[in-house]
LUMZA-658309 format. One line per field, with one value per atom (N, C-alpha, C): residue in three letters; x, y, z. Coordinates in steps of 0.05 Angstrom, whole numbers. Each point is the difference from the previous one (the first is absolute). Example, Ala and Ser with C-alpha at 12.3 -4.5 7.8 and 13.67 -1.06 7.14 Angstrom:
// LUMZA-658309
titor <- c(ALA|ALA|ALA|SER|SER|SER);
c1 <- c(264|-18|18|-7|16|-15);
c2 <- c(-114|24|24|21|24|22);
c3 <- c(156|0|0|-14|1|14);
***
This chain:
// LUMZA-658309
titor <- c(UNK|UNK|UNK|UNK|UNK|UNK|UNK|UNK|UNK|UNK|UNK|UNK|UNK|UNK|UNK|UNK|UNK|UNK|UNK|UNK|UNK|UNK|UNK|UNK|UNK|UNK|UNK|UNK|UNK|UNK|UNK|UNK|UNK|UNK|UNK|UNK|UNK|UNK|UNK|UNK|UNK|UNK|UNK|UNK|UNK|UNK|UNK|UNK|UNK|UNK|UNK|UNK|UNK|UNK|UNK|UNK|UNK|UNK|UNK|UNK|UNK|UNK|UNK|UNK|UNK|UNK|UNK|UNK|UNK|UNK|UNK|UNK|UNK|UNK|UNK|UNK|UNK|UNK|UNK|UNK|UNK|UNK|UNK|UNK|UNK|UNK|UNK|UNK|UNK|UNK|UNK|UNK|UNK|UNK|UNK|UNK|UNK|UNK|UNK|UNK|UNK|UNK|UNK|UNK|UNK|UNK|UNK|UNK|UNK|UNK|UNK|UNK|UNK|UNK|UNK|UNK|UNK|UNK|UNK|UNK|UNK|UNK|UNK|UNK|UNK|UNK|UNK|UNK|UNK|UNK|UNK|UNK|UNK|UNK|UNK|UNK|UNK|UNK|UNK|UNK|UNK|UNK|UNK|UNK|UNK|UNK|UNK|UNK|UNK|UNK|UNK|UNK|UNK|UNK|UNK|UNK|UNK|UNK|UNK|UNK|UNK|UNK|UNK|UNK|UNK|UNK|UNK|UNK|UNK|UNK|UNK|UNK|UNK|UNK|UNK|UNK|UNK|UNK|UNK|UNK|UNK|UNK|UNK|UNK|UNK|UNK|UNK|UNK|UNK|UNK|UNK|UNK|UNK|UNK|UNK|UNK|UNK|UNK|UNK|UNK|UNK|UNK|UNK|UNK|UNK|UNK|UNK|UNK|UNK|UNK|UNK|UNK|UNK|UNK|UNK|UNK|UNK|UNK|UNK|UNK|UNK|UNK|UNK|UNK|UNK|UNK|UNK|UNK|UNK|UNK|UNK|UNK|UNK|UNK|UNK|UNK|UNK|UNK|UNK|UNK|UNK|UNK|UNK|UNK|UNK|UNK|UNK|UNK|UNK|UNK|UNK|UNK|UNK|UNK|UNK|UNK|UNK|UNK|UNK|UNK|UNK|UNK|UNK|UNK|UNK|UNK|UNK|UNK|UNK|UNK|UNK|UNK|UNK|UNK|UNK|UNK|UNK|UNK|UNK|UNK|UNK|UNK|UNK|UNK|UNK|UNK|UNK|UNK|UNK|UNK|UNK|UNK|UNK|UNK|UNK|UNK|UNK|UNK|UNK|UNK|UNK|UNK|UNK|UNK|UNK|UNK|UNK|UNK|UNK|UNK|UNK|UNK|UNK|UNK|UNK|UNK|UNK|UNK|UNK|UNK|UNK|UNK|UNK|UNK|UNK|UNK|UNK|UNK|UNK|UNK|UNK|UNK|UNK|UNK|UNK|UNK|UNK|UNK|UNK|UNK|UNK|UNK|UNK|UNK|UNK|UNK|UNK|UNK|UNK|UNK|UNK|UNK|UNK|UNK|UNK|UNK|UNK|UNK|UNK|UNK|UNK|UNK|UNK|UNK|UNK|UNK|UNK|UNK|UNK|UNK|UNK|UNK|UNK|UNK|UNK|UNK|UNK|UNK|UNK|UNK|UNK|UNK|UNK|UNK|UNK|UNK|UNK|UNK|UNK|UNK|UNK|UNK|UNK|UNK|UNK|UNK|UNK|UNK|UNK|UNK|UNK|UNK|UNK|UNK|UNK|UNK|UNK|UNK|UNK|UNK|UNK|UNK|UNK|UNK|UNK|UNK|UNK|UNK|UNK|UNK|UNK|UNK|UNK|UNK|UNK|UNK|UNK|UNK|UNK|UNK|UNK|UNK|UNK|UNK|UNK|UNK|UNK|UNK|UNK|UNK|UNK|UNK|UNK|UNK|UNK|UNK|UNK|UNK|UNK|UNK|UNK|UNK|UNK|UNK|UNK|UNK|UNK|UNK|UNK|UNK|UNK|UNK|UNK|UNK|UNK|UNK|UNK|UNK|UNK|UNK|UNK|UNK|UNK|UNK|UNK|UNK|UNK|UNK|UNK|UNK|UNK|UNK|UNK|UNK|UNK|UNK|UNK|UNK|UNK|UNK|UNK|UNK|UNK|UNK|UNK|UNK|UNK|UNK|UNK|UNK|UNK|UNK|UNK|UNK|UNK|UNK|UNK|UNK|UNK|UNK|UNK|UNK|UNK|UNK|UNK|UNK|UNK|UNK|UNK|UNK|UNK|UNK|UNK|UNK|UNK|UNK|UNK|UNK|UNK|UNK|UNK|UNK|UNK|UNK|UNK|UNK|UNK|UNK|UNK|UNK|UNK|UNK|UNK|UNK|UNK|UNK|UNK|UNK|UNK|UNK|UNK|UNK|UNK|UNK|UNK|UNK|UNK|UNK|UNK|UNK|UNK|UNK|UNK|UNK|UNK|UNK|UNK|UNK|UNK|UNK|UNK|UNK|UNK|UNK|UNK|UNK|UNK|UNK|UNK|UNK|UNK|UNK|UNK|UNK|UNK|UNK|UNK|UNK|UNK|UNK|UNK|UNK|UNK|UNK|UNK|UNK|UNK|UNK|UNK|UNK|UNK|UNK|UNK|UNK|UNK|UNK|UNK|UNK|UNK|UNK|UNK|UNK|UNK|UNK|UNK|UNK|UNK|UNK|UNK|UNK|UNK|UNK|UNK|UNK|UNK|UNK|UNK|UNK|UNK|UNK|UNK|UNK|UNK);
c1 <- c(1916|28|5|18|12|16|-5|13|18|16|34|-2|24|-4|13|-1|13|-6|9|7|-11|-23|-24|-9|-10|-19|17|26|7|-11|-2|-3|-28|-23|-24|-6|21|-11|5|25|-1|-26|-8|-20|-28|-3|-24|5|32|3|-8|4|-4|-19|-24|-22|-18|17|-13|2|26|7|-15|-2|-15|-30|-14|-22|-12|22|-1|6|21|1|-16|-19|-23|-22|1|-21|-3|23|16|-8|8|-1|-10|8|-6|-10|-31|-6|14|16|15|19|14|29|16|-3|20|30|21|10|12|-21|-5|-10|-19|-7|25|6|23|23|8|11|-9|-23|-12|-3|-7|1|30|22|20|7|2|-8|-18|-18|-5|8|1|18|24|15|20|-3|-20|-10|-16|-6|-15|17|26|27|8|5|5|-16|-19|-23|6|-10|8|27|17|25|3|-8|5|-13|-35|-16|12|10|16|29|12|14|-11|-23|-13|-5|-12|-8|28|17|18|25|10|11|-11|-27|-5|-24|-18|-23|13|24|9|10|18|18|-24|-13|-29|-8|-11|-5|11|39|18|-4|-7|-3|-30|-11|-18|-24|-3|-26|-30|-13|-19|-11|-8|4|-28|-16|-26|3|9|8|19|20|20|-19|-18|-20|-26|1|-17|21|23|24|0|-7|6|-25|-20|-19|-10|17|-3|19|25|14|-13|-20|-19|-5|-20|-27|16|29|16|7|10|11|-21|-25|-23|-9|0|-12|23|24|23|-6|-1|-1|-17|-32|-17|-2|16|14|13|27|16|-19|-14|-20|-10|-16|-10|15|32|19|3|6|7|-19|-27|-19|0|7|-1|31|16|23|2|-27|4|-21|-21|-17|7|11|1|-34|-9|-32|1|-28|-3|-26|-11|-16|13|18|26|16|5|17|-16|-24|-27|2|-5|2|25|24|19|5|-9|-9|-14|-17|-25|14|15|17|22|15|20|-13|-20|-23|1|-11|-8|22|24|30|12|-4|10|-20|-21|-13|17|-1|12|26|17|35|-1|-21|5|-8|-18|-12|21|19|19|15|22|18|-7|-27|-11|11|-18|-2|29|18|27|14|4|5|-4|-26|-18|-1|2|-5|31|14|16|26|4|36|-5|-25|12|5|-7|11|24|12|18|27|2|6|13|-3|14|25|-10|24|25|-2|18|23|12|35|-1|-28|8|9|19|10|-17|-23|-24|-2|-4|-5|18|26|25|6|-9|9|-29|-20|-19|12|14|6|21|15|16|-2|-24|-6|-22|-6|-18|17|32|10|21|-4|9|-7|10|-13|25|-5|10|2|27|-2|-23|-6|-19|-31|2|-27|-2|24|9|-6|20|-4|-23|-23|-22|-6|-5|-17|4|26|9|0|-3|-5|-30|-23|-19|-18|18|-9|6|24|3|-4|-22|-6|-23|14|-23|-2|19|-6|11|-19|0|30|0|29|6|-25|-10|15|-26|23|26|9|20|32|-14|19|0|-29|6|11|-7|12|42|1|27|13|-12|0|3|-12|-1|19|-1|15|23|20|24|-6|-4|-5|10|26|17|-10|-7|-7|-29|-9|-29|3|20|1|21|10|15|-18|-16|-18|-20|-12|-27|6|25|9|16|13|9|-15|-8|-20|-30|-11|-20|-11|28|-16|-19|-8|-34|-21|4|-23|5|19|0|-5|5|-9|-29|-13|-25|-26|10|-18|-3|21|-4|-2|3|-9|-32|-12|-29|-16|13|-13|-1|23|0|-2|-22|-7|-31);
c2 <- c(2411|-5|-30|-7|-21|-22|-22|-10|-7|6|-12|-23|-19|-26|-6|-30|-7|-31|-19|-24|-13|5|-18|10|27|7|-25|-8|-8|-38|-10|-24|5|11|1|-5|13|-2|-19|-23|-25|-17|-2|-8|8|19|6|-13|3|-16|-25|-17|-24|-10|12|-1|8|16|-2|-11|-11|-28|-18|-7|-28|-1|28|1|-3|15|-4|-30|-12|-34|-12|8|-19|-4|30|13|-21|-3|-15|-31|-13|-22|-22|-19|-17|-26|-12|-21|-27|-12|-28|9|31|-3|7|-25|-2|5|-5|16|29|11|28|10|-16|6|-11|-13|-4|24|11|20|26|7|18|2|-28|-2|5|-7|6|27|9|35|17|-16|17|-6|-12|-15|5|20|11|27|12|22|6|-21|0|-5|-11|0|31|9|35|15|-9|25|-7|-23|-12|10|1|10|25|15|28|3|-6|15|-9|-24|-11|18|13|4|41|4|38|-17|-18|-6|-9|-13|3|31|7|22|35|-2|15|14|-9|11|6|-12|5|22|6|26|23|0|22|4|-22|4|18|-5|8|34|-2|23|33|-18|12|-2|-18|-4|-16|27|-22|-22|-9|-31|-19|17|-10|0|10|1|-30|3|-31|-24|6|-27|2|19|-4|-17|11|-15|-27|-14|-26|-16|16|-19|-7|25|8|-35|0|-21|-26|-5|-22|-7|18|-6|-1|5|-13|-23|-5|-27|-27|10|-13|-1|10|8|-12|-2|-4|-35|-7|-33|-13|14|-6|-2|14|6|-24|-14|-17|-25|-3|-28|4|19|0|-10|10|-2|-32|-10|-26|-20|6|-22|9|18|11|-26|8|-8|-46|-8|-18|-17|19|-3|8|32|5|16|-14|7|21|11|36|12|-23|10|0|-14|12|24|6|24|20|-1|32|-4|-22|8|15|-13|6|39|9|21|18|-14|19|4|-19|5|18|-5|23|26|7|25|8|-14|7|6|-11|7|20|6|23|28|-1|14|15|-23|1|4|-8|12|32|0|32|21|-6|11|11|-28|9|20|-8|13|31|7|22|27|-19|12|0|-22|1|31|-13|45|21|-6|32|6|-12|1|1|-23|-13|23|-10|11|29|22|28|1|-22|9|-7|-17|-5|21|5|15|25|10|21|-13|-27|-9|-31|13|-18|3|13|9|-11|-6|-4|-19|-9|-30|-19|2|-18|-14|16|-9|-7|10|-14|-24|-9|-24|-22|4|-3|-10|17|-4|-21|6|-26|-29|6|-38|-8|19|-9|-3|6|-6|-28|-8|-27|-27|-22|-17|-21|-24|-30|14|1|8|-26|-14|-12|0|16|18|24|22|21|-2|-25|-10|3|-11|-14|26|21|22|21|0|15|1|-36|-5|-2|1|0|36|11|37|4|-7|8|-4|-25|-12|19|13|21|23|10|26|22|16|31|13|19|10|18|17|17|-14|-27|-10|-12|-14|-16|29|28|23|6|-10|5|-19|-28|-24|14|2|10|11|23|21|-11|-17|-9|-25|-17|-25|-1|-3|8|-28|14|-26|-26|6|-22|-22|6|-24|-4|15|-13|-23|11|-19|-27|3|-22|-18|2|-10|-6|7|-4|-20|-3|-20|-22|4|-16|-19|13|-13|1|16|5|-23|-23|-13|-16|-15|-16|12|41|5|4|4|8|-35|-23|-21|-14|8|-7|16|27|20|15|14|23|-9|-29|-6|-2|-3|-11|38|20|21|3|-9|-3|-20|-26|-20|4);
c3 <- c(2105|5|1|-12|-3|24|13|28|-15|13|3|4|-16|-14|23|12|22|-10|24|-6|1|27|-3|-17|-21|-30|-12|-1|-23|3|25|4|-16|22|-7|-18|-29|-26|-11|8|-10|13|20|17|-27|-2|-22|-14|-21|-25|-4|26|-1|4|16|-13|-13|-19|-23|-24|4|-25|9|28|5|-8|7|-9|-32|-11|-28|-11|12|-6|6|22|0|-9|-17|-13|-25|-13|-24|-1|25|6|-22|0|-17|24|-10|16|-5|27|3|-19|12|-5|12|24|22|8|-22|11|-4|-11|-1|26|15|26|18|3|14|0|-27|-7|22|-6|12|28|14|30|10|-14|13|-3|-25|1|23|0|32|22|2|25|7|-23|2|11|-11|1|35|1|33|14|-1|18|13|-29|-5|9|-1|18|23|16|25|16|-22|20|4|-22|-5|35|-1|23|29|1|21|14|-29|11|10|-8|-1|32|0|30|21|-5|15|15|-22|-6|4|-27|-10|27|0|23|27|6|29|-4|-20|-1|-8|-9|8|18|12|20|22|5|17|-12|-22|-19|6|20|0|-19|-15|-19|11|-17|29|-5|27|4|-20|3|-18|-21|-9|-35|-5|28|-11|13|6|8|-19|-12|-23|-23|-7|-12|-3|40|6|-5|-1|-16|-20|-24|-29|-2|10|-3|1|20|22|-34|-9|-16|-28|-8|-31|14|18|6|-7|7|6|-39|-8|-36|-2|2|-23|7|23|7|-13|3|-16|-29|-18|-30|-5|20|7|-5|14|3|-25|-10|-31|-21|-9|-14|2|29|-3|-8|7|-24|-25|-8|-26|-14|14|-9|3|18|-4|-20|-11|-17|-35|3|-22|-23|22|-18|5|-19|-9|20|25|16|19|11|19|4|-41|3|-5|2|10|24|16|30|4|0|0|-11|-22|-10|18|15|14|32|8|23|4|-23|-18|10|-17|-5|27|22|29|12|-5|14|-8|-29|-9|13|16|0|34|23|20|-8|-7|5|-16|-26|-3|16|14|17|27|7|17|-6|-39|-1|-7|-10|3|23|15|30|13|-9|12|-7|-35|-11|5|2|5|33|18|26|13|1|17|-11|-28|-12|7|0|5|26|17|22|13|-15|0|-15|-16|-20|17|31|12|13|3|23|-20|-28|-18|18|12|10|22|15|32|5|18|13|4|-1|8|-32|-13|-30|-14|-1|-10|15|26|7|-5|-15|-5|-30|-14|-32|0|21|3|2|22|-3|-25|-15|-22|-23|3|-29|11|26|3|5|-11|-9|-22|-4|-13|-19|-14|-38|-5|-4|-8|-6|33|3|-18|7|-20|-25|-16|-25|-10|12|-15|3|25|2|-24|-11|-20|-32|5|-31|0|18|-2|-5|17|0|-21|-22|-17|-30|11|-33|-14|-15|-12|4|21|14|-14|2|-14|1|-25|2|35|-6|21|32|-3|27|3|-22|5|2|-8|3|32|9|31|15|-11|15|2|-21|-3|9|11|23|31|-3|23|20|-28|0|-26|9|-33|-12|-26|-24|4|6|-5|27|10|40|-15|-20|4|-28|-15|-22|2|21|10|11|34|7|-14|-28|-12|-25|-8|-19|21|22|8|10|34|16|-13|-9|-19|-18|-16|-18|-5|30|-8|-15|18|-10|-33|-10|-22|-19|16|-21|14|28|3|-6|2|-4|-22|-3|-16|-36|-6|-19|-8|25|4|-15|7|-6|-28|-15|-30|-16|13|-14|-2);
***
């Protein structure tokens, strides 16, 4: 049986996407061509914002209202350390990218590559376990007051913040999801905020995936 698509499935999968273009661009890489690495460090760097806030805000919001929820508690402290140990891989990725990005060389961007490799190994590992574990149990108490005031403070936030978050979830995204984003969020607020507030990423980033 098939899980029901929900919002974190739909982040998650930009979170994969992106590294797996980065992996593949570094795969590519051309030695001392800097700013192709430059390109790329800020592509992740965009991308490590987005993870960063997403889990900031499952940790602010999201684990309390389970909690209040009745979920048990070891599971959301297994959660809090799934978080500990990407924060910790994604920084380390971070420090890789940026000598990569101030060198340019093609033994930088294997390190850089091999750090990638190890981070992608830790955050799938989380969002895994987040799906398969965390969302069915969640999944009884979508209606309750705990969780709707939970959904609330995760859809607020700076159009700016919004912006970027929107034009970034949606660069590329499947028909599949962008029918649920839709569902969820009316087209029109996400295409306002993602062209409006949205446009750095669309002239710092999202060129970098198709160069």
């Amino acid at each position: 049986m098939t899980a029901p698509l929900t919002m974190n499935r739909v982040i998650h999968a930009a979170v994969r996407r992106d590294l797996g273009r980065l992996s593949e661009a570094l795969e590519s890489a051309r030695d001392r061509d800097t700013a192709r690495a430059r390109d790329l460090q800020r592509a992740y760097a965009n991308l490590h914002a987005e993870l960063k806030h997403h889990h900031e805000q499952e940790d602010r919001h999201v684990f309390p209202a389970l909690t209040r929820l009745g979920v048990d508690t070891a599971l959301l402290e297994d959660m809090d350390t799934e978080h500990q140990a990407m924060s910790d891989a994604l920084t380390r990725t971070a420090a890789a990218m940026e000598q990569y990005a101030g060198t340019g060389s093609a033994s930088d961007a294997t390190a850089a590559r091999v750090s990638l490799k190890e981070t992608r190994v830790v955050v799938d590992r989380h969002l895994l376990h987040e799906e398969g574990e965390l969302e069915p149990l969640l999944q009884p108490h979508l209606e309750s007051a705990e969780w709707k005031e939970a959904e609330r403070q995760l859809r607020k936030g700076p159009p700016t913040t919004l912006g970027r978050f929107f034009a970034w979830l949606t660069d590329g995204m499947s028909v599949e999801h962008r029918a649920f984003l839709r569902s969820t969020v009316p087209a029109p607020v996400v295409t306002v905020l993602a062209k409006v507030f949205g446009r750095r990423y669309y002239k710092d980033v999202a060129p970098v995936w198709r160069g």
